[in-house]
N, C-alpha and C positions, 0 to 999 in steps of 0.2 A: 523616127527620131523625134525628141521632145524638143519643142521650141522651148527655145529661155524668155521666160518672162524679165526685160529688165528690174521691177520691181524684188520678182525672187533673186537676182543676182546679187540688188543693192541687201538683201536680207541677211544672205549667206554669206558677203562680204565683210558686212556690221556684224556680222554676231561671231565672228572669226577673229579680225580684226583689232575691235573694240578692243576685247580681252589681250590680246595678243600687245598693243602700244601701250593698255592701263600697266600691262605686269614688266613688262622694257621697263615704264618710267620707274615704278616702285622700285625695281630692281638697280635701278643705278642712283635713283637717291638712296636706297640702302646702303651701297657701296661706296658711295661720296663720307656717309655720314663714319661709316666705317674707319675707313683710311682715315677721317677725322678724329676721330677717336685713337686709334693708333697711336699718332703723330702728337696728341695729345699727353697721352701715358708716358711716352717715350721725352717729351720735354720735361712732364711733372719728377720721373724719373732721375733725370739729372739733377734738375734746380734740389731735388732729395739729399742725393748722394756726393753734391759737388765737395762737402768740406773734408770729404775725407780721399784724396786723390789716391791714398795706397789701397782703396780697400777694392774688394773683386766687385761688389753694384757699383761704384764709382765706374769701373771699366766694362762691366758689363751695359749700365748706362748709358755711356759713350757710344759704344759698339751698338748700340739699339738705333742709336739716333744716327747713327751712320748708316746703317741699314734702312732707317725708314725713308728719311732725307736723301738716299741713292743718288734720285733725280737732279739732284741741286746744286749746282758747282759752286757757286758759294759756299755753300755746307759744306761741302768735301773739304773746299779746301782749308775752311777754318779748322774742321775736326783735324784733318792732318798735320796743320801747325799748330794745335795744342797737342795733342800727340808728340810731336818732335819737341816741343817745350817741355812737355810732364819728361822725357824721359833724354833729357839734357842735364844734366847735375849740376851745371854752371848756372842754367836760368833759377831765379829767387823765385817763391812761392806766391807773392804778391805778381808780379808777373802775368805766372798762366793762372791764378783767382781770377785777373782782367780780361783773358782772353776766353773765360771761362764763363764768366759772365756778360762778355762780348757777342758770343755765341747762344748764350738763351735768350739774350736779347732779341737778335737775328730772328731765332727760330720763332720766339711768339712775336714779332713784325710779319714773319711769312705766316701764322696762322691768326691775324688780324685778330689777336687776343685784346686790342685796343679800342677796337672800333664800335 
């Protein structure tokens, strides 16, 4: 049987290892920056499409940022009360504009577009 030299163990460890933590990190800054990006399209998408509430990128914009925003119960919940506004015929159009732009607000606050 071959004794283990500690120094060859600290070798095959590092040179294992090393590679193995550098590509994790890369790998989930990639994926931060990603989802950043995403969540990005998906707000500039609305702020686009807000003035025209009947058209289908208006609501598919919506539906984007619903989707990206999943996680965020605040987001839900505003997109679901603009939703029940858009498609109220009593509420005035000035109205859900406010909640409309209440809500892009929100979303570049949670993506410290400010800071």
């Amino acid at each position: 049987m071959i004794g283990w030299d500690s120094s060859l163990l600290q070798n095959i460890l590092g040179s294992l290892l090393g590679p193995l933590i550098v590509g994790l990190v890369i790998w989930l800054i990639g994926k931060n920056e990603t989802e950043k990006r995403i969540k990005n399209e998906a707000i500039r998408d609305l702020m686009t499409y807000r003035g025209d509430l009947a058209s289908l990128e208006f609501r598919r914009s919506l539906n984007r940022v619903s989707i990206t925003f999943h996680k965020d119960e605040e987001i839900r919940k505003q997109i679901r009360d603009l939703y029940e506004n858009i498609n109220n015929p009593v509420n005035p159009e000035s109205n859900i504009n406010r909640k409309i732009v209440s809500l892009i607000y929100n979303l570049c606050q949670k993506m410290a577009f400010w800071e």
